[in-house]
MOPAC internal coordinates of N, CA, C and O (Angstrom, degrees):
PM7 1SCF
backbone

  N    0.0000 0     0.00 0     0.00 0    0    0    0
  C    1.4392 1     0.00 0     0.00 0    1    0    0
  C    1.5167 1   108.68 1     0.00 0    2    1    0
  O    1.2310 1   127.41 1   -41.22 1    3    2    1
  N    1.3502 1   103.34 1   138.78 1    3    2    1
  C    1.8520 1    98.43 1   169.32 1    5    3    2
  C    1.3912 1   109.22 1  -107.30 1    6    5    3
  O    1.2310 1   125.76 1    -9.44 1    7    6    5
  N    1.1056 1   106.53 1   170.56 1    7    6    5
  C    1.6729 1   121.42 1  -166.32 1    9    7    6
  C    1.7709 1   111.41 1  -170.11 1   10    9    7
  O    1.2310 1   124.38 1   -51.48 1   11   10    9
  N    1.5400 1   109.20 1   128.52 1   11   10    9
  C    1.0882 1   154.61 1   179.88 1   13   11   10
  C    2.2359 1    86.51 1   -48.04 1   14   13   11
  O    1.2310 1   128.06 1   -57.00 1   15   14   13
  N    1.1616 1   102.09 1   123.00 1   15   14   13
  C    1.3639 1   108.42 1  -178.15 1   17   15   14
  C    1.5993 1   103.75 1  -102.00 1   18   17   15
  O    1.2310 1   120.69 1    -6.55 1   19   18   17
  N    1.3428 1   116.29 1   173.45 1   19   18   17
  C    1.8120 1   108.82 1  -170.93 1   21   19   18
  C    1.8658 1   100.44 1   -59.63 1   22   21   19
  O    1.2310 1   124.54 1   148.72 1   23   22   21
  N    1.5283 1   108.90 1   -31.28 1   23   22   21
  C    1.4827 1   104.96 1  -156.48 1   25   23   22
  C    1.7397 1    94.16 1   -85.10 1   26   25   23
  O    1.2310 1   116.86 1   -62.51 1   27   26   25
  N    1.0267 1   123.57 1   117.49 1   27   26   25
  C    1.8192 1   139.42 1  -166.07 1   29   27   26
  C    1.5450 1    91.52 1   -58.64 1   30   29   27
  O    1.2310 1   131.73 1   -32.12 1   31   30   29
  N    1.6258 1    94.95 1   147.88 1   31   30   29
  C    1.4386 1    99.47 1   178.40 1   33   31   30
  C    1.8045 1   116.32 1    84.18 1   34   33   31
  O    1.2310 1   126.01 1   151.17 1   35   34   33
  N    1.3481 1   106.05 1   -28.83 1   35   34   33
  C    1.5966 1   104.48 1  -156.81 1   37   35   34
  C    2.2301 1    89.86 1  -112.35 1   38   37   35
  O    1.2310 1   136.43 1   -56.89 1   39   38   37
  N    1.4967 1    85.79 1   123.11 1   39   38   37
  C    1.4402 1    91.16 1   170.73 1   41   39   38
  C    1.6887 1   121.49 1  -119.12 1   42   41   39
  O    1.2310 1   127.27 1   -13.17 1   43   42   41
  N    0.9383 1   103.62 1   166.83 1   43   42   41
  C    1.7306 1   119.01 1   176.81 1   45   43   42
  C    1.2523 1   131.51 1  -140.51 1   46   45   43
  O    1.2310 1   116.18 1   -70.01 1   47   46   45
  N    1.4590 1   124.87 1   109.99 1   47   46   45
  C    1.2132 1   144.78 1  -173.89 1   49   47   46
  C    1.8286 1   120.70 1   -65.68 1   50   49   47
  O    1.2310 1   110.18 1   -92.76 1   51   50   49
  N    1.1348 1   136.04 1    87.24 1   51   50   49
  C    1.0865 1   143.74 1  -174.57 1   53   51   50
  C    2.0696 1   108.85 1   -90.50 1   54   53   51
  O    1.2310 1   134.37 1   -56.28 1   55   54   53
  N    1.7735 1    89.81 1   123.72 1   55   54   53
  C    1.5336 1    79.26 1   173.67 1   57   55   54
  C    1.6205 1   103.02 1  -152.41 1   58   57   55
  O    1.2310 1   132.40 1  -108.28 1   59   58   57
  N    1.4645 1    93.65 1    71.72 1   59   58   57
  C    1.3673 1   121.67 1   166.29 1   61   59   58
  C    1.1294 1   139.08 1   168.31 1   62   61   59
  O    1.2310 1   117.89 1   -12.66 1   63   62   61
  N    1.1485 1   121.63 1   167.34 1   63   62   61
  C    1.7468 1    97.33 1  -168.22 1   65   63   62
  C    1.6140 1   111.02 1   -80.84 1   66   65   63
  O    1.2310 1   122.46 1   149.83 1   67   66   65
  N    1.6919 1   112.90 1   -30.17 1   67   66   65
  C    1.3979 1   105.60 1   162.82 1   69   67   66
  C    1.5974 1   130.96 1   -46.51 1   70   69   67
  O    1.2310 1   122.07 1   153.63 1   71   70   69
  N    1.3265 1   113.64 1   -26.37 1   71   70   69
  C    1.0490 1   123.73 1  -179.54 1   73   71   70
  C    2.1087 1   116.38 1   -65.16 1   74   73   71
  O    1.2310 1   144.91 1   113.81 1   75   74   73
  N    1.8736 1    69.17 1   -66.19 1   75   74   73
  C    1.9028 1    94.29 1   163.49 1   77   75   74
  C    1.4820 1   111.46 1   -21.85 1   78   77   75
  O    1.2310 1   132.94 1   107.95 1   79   78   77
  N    1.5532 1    92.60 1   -72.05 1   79   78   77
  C    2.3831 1    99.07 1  -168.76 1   81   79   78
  C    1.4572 1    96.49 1   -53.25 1   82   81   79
  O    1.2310 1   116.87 1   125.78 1   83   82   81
  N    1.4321 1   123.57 1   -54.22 1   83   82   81
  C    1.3964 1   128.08 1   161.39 1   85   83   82
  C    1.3531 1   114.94 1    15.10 1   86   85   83
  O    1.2310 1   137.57 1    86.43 1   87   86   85
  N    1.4897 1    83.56 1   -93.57 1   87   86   85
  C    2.5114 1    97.83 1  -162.95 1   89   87   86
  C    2.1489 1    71.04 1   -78.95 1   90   89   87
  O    1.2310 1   101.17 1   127.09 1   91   90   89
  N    1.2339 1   151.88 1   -52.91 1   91   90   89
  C    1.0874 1   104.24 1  -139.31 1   93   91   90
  C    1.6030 1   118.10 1   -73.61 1   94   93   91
  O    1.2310 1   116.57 1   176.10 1   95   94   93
  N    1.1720 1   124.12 1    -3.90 1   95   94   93
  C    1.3472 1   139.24 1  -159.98 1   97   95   94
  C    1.6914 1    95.10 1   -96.56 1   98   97   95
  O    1.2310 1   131.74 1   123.58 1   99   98   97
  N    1.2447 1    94.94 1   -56.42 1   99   98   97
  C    1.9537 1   111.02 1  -176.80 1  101   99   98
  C    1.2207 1   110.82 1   -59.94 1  102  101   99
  O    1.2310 1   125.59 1    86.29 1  103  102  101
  N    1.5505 1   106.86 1   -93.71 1  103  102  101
  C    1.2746 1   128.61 1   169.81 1  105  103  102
  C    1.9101 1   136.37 1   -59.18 1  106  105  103
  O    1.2310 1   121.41 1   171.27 1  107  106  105
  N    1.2836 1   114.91 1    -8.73 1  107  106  105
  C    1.0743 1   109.11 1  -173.88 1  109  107  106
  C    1.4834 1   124.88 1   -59.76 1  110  109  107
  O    1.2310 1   109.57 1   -51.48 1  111  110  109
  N    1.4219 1   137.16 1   128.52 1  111  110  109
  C    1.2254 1   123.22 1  -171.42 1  113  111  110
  C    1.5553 1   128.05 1   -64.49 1  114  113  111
  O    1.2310 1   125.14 1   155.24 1  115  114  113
  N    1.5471 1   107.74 1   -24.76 1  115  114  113
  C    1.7461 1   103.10 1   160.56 1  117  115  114
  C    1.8598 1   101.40 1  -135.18 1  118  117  115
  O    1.2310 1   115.29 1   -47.42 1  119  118  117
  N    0.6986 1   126.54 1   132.58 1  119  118  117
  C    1.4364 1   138.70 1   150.96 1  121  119  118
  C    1.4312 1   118.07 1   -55.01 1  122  121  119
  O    1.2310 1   116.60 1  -121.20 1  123  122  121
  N    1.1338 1   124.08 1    58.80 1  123  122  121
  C    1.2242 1   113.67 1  -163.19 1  125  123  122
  C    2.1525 1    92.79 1  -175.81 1  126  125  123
  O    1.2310 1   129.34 1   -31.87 1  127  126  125
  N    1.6286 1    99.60 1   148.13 1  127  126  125
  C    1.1379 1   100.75 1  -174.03 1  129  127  126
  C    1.8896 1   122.59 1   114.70 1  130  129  127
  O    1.2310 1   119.17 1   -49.45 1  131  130  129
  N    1.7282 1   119.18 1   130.55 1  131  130  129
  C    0.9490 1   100.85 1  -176.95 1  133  131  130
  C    1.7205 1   114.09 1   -76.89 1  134  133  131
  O    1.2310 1   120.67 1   175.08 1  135  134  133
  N    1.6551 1   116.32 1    -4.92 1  135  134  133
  C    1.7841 1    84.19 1   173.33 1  137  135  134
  C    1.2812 1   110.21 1   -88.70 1  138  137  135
  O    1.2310 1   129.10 1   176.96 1  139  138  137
  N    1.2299 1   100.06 1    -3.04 1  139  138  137
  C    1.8807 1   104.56 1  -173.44 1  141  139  138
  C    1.0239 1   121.79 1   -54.33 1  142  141  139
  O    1.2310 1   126.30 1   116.47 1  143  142  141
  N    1.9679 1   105.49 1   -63.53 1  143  142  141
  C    1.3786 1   125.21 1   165.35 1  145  143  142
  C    2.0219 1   120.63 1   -58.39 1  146  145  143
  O    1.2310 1   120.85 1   163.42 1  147  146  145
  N    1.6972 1   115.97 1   -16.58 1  147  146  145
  C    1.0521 1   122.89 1   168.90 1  149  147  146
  C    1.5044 1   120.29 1   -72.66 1  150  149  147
  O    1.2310 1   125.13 1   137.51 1  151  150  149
  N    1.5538 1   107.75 1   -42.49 1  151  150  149
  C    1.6631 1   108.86 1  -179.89 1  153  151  150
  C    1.5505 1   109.28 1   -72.34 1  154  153  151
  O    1.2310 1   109.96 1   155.31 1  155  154  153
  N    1.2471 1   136.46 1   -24.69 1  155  154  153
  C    1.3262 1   149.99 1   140.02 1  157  155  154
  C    1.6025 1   126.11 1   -21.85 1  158  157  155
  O    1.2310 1   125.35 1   140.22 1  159  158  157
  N    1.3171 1   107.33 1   -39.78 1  159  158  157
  C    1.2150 1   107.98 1  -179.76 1  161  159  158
  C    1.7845 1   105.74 1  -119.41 1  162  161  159
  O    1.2310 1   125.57 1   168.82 1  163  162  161
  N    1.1049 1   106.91 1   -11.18 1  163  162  161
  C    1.7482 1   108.77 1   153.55 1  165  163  162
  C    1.3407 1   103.37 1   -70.54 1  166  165  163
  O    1.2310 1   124.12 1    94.43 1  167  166  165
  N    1.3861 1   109.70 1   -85.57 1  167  166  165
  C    1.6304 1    89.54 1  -177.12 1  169  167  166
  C    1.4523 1   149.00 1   -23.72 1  170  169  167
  O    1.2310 1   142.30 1   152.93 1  171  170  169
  N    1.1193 1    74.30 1   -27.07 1  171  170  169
  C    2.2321 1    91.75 1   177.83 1  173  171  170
  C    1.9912 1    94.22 1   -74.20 1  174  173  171
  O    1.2310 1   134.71 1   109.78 1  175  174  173
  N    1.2179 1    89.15 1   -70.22 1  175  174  173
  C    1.8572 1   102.56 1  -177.79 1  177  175  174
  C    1.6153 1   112.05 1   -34.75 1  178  177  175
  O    1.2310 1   131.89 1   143.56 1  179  178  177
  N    1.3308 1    94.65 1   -36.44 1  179  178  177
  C    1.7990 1   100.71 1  -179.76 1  181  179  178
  C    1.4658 1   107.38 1   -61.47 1  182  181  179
  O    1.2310 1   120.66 1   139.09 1  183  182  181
  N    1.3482 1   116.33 1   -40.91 1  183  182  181
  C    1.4147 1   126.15 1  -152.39 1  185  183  182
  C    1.3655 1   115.95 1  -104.55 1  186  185  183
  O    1.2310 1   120.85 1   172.25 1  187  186  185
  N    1.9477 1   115.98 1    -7.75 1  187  186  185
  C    1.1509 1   132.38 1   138.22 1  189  187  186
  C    1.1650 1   121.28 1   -64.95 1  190  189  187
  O    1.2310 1   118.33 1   162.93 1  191  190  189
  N    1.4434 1   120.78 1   -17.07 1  191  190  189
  C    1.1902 1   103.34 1   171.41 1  193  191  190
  C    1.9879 1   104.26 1   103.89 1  194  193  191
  O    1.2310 1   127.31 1  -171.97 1  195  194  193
  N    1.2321 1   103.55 1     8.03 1  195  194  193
  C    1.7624 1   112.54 1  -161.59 1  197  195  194
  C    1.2249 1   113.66 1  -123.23 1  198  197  195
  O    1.2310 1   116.64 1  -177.62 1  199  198  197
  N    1.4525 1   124.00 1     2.38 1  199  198  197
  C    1.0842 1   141.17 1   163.59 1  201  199  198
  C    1.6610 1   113.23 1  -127.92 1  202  201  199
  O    1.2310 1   114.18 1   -35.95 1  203  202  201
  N    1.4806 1   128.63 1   144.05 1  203  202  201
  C    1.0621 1   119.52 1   171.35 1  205  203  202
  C    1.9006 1   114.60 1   -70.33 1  206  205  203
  O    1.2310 1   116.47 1   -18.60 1  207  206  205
  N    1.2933 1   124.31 1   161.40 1  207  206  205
  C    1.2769 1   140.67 1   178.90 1  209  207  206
  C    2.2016 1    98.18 1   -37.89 1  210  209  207
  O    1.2310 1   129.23 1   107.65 1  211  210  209
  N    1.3254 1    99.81 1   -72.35 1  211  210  209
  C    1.5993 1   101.17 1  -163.74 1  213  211  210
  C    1.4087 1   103.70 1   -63.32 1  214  213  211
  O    1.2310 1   112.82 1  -163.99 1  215  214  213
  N    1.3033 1   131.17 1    16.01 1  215  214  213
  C    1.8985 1   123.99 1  -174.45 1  217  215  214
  C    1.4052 1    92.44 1  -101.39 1  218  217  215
  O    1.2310 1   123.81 1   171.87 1  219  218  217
  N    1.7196 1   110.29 1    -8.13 1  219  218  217
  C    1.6893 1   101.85 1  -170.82 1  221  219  218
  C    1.9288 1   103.08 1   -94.21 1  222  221  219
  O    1.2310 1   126.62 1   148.06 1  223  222  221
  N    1.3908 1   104.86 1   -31.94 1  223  222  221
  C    1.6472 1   120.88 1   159.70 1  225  223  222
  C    1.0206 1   110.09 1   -39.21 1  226  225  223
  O    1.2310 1   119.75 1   102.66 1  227  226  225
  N    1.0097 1   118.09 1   -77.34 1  227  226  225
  C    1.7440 1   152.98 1  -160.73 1  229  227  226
  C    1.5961 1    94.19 1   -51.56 1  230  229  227
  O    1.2310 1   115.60 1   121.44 1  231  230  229
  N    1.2422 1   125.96 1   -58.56 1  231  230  229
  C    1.5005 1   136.19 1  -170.55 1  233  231  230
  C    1.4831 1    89.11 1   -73.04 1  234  233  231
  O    1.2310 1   108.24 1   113.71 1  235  234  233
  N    1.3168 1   139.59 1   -66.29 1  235  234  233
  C    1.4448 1   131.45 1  -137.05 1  237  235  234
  C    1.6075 1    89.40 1   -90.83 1  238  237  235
  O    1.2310 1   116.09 1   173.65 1  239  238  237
  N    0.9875 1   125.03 1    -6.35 1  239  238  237
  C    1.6050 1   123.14 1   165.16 1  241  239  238
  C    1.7643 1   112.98 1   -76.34 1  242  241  239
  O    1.2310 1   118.80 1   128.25 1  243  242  241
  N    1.7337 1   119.90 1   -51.75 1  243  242  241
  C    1.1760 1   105.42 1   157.36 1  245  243  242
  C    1.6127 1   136.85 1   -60.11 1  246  245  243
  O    1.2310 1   126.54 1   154.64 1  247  246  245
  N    1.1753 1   105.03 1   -25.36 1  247  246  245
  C    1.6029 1   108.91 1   170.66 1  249  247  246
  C    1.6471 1   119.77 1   -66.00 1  250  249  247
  O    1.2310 1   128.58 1   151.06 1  251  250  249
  N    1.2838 1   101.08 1   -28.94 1  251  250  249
  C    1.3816 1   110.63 1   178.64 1  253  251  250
  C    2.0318 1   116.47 1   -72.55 1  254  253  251
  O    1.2310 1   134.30 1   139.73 1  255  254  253
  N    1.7010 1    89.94 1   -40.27 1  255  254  253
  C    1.2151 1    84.39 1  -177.59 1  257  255  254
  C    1.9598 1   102.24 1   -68.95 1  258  257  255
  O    1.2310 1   124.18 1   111.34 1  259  258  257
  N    1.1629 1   109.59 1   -68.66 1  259  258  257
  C    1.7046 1   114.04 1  -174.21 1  261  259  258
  C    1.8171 1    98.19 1   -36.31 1  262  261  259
  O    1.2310 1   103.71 1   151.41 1  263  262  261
  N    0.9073 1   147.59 1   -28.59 1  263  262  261
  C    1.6082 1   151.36 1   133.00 1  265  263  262
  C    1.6368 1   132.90 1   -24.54 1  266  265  263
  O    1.2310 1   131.29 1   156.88 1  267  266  265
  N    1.5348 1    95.82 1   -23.12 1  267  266  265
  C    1.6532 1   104.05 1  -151.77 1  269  267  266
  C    1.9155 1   111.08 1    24.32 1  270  269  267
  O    1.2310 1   137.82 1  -117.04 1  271  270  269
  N    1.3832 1    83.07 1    62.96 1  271  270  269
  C    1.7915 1    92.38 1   174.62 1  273  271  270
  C    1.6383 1    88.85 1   -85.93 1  274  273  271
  O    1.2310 1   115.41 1   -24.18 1  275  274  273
  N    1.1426 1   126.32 1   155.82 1  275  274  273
  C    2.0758 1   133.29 1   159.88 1  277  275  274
  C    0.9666 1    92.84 1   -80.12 1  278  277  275
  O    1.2310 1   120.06 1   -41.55 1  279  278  277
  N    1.9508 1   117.50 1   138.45 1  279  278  277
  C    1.2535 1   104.55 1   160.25 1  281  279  278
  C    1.4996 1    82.20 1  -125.09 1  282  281  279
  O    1.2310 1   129.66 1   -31.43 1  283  282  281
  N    1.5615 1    98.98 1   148.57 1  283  282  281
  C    2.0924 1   110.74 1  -176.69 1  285  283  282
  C    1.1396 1    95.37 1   -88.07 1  286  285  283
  O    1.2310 1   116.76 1   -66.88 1  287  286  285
  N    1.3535 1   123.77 1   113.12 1  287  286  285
  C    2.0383 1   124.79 1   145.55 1  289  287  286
  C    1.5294 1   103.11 1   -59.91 1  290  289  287
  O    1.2310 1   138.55 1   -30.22 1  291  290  289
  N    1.1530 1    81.64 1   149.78 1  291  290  289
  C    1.7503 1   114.14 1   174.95 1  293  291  290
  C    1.7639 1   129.15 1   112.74 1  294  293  291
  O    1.2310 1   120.10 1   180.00 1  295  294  293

């Protein structure tokens, strides 16, 4: 999935959940929020191996929206 980074105009392509915990830990624009703190602990679960791959999507897609992060289809 790509997604609209804090600096406008400038996007980033994520294609994994390592990537995912990545910007949300680093880069996320607020730290704050229950999908925020939820895609956080999917992502980990994904990468234990305790969640399947798309629950880490699936999560970093709600965090994005409660964010008004952009996410680009296509």
């Amino acid at each position: 999935m790509t997604f609209e980074t804090a600096k406008l105009g400038q996007y980033r392509t994520i294609s994994s959940a390592a990537e995912a915990a990545h910007v949300l830990i680093s880069q996320w624009p607020s730290a704050a929020g229950k999908a925020y703190a939820e895609a956080q602990d999917v992502c980990l679960a994904v990468l234990e191996g305790r969640e399947p791959p798309d629950a880490a999507r699936q999560a970093f897609l709600l965090a994005a929206d409660e964010a008004d992060v952009f996410i680009r289809n296509g």
